[in-house]
DRENFI-129911 format. One line per field, with one value per residue (C-alpha): residue number from 0; residue in three letters; chain; x, y, z. Coordinates in nm, 2 decimals, decimal comma, m for minus. Example, Ala and Ser with C-alpha at 12.3 -4.5 7.8 and 13.67 -1.06 7.14 Angstrom:
num: 0  1
residu: ALA  SER
chaine: A  A
u: 1,23  1,37
v: m0,45  m0,11
w: 0,78  0,71
***
This chain:
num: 0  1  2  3  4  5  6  7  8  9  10  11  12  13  14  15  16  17  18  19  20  21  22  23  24  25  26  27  28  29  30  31  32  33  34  35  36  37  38  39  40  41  42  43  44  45  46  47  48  49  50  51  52  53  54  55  56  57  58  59  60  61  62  63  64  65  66  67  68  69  70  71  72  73  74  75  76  77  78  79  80  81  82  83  84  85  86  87  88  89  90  91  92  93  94  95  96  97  98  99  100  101  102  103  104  105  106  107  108  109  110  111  112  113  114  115  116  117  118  119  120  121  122  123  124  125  126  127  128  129  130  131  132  133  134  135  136  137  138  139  140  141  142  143  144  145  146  147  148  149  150  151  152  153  154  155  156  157  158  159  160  161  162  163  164  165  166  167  168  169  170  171  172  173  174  175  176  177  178  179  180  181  182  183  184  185  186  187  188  189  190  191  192  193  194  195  196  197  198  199  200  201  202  203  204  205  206  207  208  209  210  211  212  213  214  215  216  217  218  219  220  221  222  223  224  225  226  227  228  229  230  231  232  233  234  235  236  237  238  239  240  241  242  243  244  245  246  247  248  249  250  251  252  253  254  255  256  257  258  259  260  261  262  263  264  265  266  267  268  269  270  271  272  273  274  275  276  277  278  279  280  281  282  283  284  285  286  287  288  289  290  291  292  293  294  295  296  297  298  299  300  301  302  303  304  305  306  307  308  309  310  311  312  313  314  315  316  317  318  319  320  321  322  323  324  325  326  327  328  329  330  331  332  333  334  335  336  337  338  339  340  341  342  343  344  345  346  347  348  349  350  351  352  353  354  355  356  357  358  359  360  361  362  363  364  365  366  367  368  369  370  371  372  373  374  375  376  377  378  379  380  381  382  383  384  385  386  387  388  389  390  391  392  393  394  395  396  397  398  399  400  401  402  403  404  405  406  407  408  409  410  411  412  413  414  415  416  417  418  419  420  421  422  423  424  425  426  427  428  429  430
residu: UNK  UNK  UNK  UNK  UNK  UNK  UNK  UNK  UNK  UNK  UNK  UNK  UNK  UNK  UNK  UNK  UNK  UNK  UNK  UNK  UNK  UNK  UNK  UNK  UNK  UNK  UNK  UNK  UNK  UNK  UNK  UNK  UNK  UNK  UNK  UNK  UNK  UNK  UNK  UNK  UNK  UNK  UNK  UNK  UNK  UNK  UNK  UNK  UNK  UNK  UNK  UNK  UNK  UNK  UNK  UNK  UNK  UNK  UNK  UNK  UNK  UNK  UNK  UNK  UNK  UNK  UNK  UNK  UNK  UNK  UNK  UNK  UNK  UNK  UNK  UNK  UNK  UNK  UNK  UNK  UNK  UNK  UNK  UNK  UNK  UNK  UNK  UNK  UNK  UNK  UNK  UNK  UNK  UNK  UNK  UNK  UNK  UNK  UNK  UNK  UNK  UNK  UNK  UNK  UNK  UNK  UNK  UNK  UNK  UNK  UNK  UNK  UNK  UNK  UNK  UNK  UNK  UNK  UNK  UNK  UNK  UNK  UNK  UNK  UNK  UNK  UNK  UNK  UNK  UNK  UNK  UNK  UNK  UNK  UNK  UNK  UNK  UNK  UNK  UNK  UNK  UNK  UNK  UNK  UNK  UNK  UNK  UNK  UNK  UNK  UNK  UNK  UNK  UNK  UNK  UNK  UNK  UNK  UNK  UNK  UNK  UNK  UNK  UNK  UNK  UNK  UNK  UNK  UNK  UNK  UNK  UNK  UNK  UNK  UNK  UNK  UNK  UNK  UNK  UNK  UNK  UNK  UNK  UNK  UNK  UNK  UNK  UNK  UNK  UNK  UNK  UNK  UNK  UNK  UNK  UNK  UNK  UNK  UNK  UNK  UNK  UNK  UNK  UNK  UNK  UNK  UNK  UNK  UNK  UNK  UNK  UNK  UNK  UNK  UNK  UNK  UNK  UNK  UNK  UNK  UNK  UNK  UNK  UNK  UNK  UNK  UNK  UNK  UNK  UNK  UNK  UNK  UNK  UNK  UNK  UNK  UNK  UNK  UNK  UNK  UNK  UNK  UNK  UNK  UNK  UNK  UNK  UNK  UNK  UNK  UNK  UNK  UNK  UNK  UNK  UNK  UNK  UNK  UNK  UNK  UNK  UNK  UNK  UNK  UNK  UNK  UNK  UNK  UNK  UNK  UNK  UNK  UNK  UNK  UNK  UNK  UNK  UNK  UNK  UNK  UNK  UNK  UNK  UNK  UNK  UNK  UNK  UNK  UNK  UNK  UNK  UNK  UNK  UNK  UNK  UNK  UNK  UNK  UNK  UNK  UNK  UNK  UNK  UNK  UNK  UNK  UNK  UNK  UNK  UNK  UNK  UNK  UNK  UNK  UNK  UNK  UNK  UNK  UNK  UNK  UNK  UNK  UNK  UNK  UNK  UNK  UNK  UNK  UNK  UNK  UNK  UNK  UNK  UNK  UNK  UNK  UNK  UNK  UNK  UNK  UNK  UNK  UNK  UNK  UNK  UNK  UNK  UNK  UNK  UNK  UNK  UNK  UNK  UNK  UNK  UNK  UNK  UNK  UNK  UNK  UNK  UNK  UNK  UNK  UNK  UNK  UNK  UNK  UNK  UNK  UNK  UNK  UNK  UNK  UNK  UNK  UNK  UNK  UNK  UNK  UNK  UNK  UNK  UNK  UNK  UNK  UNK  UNK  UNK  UNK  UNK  UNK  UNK  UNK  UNK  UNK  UNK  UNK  UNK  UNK  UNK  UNK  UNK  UNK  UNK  UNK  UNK  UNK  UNK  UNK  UNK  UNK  UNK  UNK  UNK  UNK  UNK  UNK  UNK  UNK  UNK  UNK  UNK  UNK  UNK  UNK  UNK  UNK  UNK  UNK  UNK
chaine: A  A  A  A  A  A  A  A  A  A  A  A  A  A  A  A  A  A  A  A  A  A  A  A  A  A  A  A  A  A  A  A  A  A  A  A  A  A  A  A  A  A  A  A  A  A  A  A  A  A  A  A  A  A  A  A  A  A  A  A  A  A  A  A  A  A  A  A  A  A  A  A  A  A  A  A  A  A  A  A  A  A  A  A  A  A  A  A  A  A  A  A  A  A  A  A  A  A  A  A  A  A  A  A  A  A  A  A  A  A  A  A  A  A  A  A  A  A  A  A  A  A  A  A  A  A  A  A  A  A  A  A  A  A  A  A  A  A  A  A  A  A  A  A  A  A  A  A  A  A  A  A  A  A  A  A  A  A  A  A  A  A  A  A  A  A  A  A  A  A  A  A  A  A  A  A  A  A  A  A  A  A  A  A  A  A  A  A  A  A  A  A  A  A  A  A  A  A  A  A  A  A  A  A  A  A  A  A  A  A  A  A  A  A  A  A  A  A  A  A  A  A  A  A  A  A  A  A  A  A  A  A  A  A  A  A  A  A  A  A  A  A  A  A  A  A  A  A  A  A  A  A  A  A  A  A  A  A  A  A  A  A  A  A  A  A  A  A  A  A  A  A  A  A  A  A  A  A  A  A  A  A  A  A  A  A  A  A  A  A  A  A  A  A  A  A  A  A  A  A  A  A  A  A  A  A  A  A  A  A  A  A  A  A  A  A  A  A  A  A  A  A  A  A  A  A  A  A  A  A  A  A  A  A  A  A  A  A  A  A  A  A  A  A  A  A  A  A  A  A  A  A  A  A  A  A  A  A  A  A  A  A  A  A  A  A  A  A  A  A  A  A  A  A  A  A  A  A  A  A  A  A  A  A  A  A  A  A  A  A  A  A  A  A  A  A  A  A  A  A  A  A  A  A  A  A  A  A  A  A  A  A  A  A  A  A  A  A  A  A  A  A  A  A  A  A  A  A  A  A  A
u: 0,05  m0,10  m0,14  0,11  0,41  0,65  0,72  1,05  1,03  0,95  0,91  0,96  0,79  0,95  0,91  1,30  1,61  1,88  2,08  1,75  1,76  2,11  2,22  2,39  2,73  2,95  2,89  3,19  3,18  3,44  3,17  2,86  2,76  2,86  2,65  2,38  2,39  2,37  2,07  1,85  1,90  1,93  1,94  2,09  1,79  1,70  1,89  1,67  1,50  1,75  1,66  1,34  1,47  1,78  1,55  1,30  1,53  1,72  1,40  1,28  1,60  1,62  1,85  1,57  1,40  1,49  1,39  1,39  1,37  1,10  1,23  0,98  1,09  0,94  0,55  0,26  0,32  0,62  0,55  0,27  0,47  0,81  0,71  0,50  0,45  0,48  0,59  0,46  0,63  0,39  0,50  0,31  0,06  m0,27  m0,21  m0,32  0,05  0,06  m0,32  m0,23  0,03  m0,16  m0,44  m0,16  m0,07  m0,40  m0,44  m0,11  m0,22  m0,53  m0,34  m0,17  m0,24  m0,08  m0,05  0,05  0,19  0,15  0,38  0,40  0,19  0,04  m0,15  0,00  m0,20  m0,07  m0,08  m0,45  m0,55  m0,73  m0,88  m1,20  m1,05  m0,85  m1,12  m1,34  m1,03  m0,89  m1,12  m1,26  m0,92  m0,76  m1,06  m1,02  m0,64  m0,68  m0,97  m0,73  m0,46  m0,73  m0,88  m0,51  m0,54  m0,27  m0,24  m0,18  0,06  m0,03  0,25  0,03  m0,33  m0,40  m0,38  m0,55  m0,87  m0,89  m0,89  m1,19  m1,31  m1,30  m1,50  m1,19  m1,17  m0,97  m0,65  m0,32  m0,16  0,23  0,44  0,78  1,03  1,31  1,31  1,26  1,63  1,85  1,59  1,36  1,56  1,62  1,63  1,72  1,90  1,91  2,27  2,34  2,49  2,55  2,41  2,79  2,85  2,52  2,64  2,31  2,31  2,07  1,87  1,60  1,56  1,82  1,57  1,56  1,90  1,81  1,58  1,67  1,60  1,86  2,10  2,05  2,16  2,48  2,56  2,47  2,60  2,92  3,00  2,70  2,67  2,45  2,31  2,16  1,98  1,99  2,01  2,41  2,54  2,63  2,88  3,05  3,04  3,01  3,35  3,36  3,09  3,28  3,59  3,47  3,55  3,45  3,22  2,96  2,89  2,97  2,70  2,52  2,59  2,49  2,15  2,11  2,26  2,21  2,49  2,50  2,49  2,80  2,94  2,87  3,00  3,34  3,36  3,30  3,00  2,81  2,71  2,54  2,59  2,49  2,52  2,30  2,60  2,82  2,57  2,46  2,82  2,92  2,66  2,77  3,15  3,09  2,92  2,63  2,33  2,10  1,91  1,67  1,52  1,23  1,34  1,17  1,42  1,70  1,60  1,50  1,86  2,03  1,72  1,91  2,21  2,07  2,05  1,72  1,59  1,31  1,07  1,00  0,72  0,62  0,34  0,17  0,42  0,61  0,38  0,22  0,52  0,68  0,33  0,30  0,62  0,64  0,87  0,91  0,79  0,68  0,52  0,75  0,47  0,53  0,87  0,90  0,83  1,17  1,43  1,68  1,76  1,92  1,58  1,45  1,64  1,63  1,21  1,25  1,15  1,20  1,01  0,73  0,90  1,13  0,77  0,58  0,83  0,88  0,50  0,51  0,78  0,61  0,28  0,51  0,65  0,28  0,19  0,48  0,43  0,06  0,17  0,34  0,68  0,86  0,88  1,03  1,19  1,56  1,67  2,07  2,14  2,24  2,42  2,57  2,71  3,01  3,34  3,56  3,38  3,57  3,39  3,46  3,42  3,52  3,53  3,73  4,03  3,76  3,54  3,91  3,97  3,63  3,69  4,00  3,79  3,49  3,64  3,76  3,39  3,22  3,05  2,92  2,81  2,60  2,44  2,31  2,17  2,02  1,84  1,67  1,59  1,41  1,26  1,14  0,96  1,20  1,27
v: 4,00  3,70  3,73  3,46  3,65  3,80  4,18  4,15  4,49  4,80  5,18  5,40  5,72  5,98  6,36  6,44  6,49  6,22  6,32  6,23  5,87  5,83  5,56  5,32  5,52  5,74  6,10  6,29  6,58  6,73  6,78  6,77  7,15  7,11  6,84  6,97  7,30  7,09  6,90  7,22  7,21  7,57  7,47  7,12  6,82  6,65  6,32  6,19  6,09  5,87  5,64  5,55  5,46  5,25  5,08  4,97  4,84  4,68  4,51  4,43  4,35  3,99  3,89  3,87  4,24  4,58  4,85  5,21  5,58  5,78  6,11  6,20  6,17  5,84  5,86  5,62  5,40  5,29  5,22  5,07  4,85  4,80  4,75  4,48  4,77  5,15  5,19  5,51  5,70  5,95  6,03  6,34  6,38  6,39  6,76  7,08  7,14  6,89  6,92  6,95  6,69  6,50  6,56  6,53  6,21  6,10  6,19  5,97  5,65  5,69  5,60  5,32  4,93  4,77  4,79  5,10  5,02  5,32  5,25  5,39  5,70  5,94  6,24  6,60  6,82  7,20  7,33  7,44  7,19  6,80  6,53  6,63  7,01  6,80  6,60  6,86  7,08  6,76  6,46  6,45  6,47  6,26  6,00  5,99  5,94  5,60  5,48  5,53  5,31  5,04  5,02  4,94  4,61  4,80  4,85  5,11  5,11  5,34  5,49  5,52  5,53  5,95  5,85  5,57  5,82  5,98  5,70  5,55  5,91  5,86  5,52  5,31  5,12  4,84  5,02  4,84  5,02  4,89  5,19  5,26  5,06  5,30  5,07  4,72  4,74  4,60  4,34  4,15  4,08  4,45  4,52  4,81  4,74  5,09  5,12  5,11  5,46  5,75  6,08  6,17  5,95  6,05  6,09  6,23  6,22  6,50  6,57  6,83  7,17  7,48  7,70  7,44  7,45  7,80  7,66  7,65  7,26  7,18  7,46  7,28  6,95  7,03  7,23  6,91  6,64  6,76  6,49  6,54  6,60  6,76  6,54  6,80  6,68  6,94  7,28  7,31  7,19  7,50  7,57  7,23  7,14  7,47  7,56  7,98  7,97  7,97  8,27  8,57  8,58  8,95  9,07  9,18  8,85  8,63  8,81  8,69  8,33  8,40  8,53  8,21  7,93  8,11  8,08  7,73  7,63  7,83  7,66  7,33  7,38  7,53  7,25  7,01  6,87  6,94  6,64  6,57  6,25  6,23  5,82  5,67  5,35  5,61  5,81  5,46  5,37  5,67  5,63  5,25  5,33  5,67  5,53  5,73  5,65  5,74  5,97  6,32  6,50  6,63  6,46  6,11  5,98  6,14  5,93  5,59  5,61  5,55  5,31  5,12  5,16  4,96  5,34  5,43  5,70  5,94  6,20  6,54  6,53  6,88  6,71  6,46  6,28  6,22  6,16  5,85  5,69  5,71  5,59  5,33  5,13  5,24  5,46  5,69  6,06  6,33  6,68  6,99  7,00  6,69  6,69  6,94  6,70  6,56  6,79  6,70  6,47  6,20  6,16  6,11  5,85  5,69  5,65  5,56  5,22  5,04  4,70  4,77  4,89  4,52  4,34  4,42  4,50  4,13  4,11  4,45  4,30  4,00  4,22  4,42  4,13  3,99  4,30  4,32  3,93  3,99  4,28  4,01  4,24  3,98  3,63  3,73  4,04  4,06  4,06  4,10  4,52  4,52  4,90  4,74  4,92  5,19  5,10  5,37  5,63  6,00  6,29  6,50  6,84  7,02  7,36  7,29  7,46  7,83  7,66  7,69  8,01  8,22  8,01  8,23  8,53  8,43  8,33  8,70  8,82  8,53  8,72  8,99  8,73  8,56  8,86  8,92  8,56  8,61  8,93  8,77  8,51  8,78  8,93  8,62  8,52  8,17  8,01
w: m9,87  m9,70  m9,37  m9,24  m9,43  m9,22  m9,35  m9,58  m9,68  m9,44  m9,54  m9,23  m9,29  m9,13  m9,12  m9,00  m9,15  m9,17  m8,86  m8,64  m8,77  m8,87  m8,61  m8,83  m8,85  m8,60  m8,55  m8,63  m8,39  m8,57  m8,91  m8,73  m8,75  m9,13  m9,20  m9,01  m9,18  m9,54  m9,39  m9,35  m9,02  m8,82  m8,48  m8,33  m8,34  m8,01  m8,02  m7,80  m8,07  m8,21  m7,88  m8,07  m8,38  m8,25  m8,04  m8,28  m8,56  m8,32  m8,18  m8,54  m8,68  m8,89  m9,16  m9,41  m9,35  m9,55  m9,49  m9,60  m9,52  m9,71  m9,84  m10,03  m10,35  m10,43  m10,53  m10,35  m10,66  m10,59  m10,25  m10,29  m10,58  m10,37  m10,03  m9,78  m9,54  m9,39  m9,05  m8,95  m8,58  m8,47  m8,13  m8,05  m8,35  m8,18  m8,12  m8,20  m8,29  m8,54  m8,70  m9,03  m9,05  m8,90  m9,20  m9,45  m9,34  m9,38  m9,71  m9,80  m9,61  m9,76  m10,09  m9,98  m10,03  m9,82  m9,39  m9,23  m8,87  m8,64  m8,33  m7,98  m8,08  m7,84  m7,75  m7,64  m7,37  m7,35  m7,00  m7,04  m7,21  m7,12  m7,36  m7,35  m7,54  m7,76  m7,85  m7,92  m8,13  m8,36  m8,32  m8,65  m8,80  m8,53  m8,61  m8,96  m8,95  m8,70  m8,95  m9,22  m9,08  m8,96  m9,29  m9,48  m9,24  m9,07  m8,68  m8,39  m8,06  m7,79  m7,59  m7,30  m7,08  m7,11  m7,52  m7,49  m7,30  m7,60  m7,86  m7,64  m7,65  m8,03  m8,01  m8,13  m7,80  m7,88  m7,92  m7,81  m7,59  m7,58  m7,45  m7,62  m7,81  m7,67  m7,36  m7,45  m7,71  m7,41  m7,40  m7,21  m6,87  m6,83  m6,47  m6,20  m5,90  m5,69  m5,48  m5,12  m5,09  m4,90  m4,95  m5,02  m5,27  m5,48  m5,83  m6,07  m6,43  m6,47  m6,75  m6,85  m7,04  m6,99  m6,87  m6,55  m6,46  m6,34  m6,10  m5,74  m5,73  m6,01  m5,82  m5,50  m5,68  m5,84  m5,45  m5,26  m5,48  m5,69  m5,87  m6,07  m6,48  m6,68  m6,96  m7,27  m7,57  m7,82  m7,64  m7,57  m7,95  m8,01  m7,70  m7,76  m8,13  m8,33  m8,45  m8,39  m8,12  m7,80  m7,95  m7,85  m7,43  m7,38  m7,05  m7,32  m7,47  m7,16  m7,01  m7,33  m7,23  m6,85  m6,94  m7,19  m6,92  m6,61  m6,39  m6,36  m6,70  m6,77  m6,45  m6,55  m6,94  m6,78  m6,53  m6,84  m6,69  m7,00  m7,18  m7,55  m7,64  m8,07  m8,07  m7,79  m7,77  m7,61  m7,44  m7,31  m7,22  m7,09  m6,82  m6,76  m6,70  m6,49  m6,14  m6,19  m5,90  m6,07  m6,33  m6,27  m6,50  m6,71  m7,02  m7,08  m7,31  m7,08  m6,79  m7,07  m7,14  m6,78  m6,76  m7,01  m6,86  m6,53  m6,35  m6,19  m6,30  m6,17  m6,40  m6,31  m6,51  m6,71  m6,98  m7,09  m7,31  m7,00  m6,79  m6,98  m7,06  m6,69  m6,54  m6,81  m6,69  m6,35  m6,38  m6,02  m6,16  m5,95  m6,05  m5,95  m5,62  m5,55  m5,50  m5,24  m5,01  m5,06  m4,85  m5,12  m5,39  m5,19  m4,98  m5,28  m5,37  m5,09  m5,13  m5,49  m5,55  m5,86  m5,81  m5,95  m6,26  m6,25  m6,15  m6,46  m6,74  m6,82  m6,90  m7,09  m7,31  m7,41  m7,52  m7,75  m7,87  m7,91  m8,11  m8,33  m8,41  m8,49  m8,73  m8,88  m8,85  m8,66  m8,54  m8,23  m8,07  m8,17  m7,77  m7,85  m7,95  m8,28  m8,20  m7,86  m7,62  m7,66  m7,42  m7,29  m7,39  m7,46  m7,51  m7,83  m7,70  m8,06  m7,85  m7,57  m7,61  m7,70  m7,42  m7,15  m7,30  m7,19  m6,88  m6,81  m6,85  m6,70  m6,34  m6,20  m6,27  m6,12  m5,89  m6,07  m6,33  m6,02  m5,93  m6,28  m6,28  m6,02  m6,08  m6,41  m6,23  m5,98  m6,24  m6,47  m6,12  m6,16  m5,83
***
């Protein structure tokens, strides 16, 4: 491929099943635990994830580029024979986690011919860990992996500055670093306008883990600010789209659910202020049409989405994935210490301040762009989403009817159900 030829034909190399990357056609709720079950799949995938890939096909997309999934069926022939190049996302494989993949795909770009494209890669530090450990544990294989790429005449896109410490660690100091397509798909006049509010009217789309609900901070949030909704990725599936899940109502197994959710999580599900959105239009949408002020959470790509939708959002940040991408754009994140400064939410809002983020994403845009056009995998950044943007959005809550039913149940035992939340959470030491 000379070098001035635009890419017509992209493999993206994947390692996940089709539901992950499936944002071409409407989920039907109705199926989903079917299909997922056909798929391999024994638990429900993050769809947080699906924010990446909508993002960068929307970003690359032009009428004269295909572009395919590798399943693994095909061998490096035939890529090497049907394709200009390999788009390769690798958000968190410079980790001990994912050492042998990482080796493995090594070995398979080392059989390639033609440009790999490694985009908005990063590092991932456990809590003991720092670069200098991680260095030492995988920076051979890490090494020979970012060779591999360089010498297919191929290219790599940092997510962030802590990954970009250890590829200089490495000696490959001249890495790109570019941060994630997830947030340049509503493109490149994307802008966050924080509300004029009172601390009455503060409505928080609130995302994170479940194990965090049980925390007094998300308590105190969903106490102080009603109106609020909980927005879950992968971990709540079950309780609202699992046909069977939700029949059996008796004190045994709501107890169950109460020592799985805590209190509040079962609180929230019966107040249908549960959320898992499969199709990031309508998770996008929902947020638009729903006067939320603004986003909270631990999850990065649960506070990139209300980003999208013009909401501020702020980071509890909890690792390193997280952390890079929220300092990378500016994005307000605090540490669990840091925010108990704050004597509530609302104070924190009212210190969060987005012009830095509005100041510098312009410029942050146009070096994407800038990459992407040197990679020769565009001309320009497709600004217009290709997936737009979801319009009165309903929520399919397949389980709603079992979900009213435990409800029923549940209520004349709240308090005993409260007091055995609260001893677990005594006894876990959670606070």
């Amino acid at each position: 491929m000379r070098k001035e030829t635009l890419v017509k034909k992209l493999l993206i190399y994947i390692r996940s099943s089709k539901s992950e990357y499936d944002v071409f056609n409407p989920t039907d709720y109705s199926s989903l635990k079917e299909r997922l079950i056909k798929e391999g799949y024994t638990s429900y995938p993050n769809y947080g994830n699906k924010v990446w890939y909508q993002g960068i096909l929307s970003e690359l997309y032009r009428d004269d580029l295909e572009y395919s999934f590798y399943d693994y069926s095909g061998n490096v022939d035939s890529v090497n024979d049907n394709y200009d190049a390999v788009l390769m996302p690798c958000a968190n494989i410079f980790s001990v986690e994912f050492a042998d993949r990482l080796v493995e795909n090594t070995k398979f770009i080392k059989k390639l011919k033609i440009p790999v494209y490694v985009i908005s890669c990063g590092i991932q530090l456990g809590k003991e860990e720092s670069v200098d450990s991680l260095v030492r544990q995988i920076g051979n294989e890490a090494a020979d992996f970012i060779d591999a790429v360089y010498s297919t005449g191929g290219d790599i896109c940092l997510r962030g500055y802590i990954t970009k410490e250890f590829f200089d660690r490495l000696g490959f100091t001249e890495a790109f670093v570019g941060g994630c397509p997830s947030i340049y798909q509503r493109g490149r006049d994307l802008k966050i306008i924080k509300k004029n509010i009172s601390s009455n009217n503060l409505k928080v789309a609130v995302n994170g883990h479940n194990k965090e609900l049980k925390t007094k901070r998300y308590r105190d949030i969903f106490k102080l600010y009603p109106q609020s909704e909980f927005f879950d990725q992968d971990e709540y599936g079950e309780y609202l789209y699992s046909p069977g899940f939700m029949t059996d109502g008796n004190v045994k197994k709501i107890i169950w659910h109460v020592r799985k959710n805590g209190y509040l999580g079962c609180n929230l599900l019966f107040d249908k202020k549960v959320n898992m959105f499969a199709d990031v239009s309508d998770w996008i949408g929902y947020l638009s049409e729903n006067n939320f002020s603004m986003s909270f959470g631990s999850r990065i790509h649960g506070n990139i989405v209300p980003i999208l939708a013009g909401i501020p959002g702020v980071v509890n940040s909890c690792d390193s994935r997280t952390l890079e991408i929220a300092q990378f754009y500016n994005i307000p994140c605090y540490s669990s210490e840091e925010l108990g400064k704050f004597k509530n939410l609302f104070e924190l809002y009212e210190a969060v301040d987005y012009s830095y983020f509005n100041d510098s994403y312009k410029a942050k845009y146009d070096a994407f762009e800038a990459f992407l056009k040197k990679c020769n995998l565009a001309y320009k950044m497709n600004e217009d989403n290709i997936f737009g943007v979801s319009s009165n959005v309903k929520k399919s809550i397949i389980n709603e009817n079992d979900i009213q039913k435990m409800e029923r149940k549940y209520k004349p035992l709240k308090s005993l159900y409260w007091m055995i939340d609260k001893s677990l959470n005594i006894y876990h030491g959670i606070s």
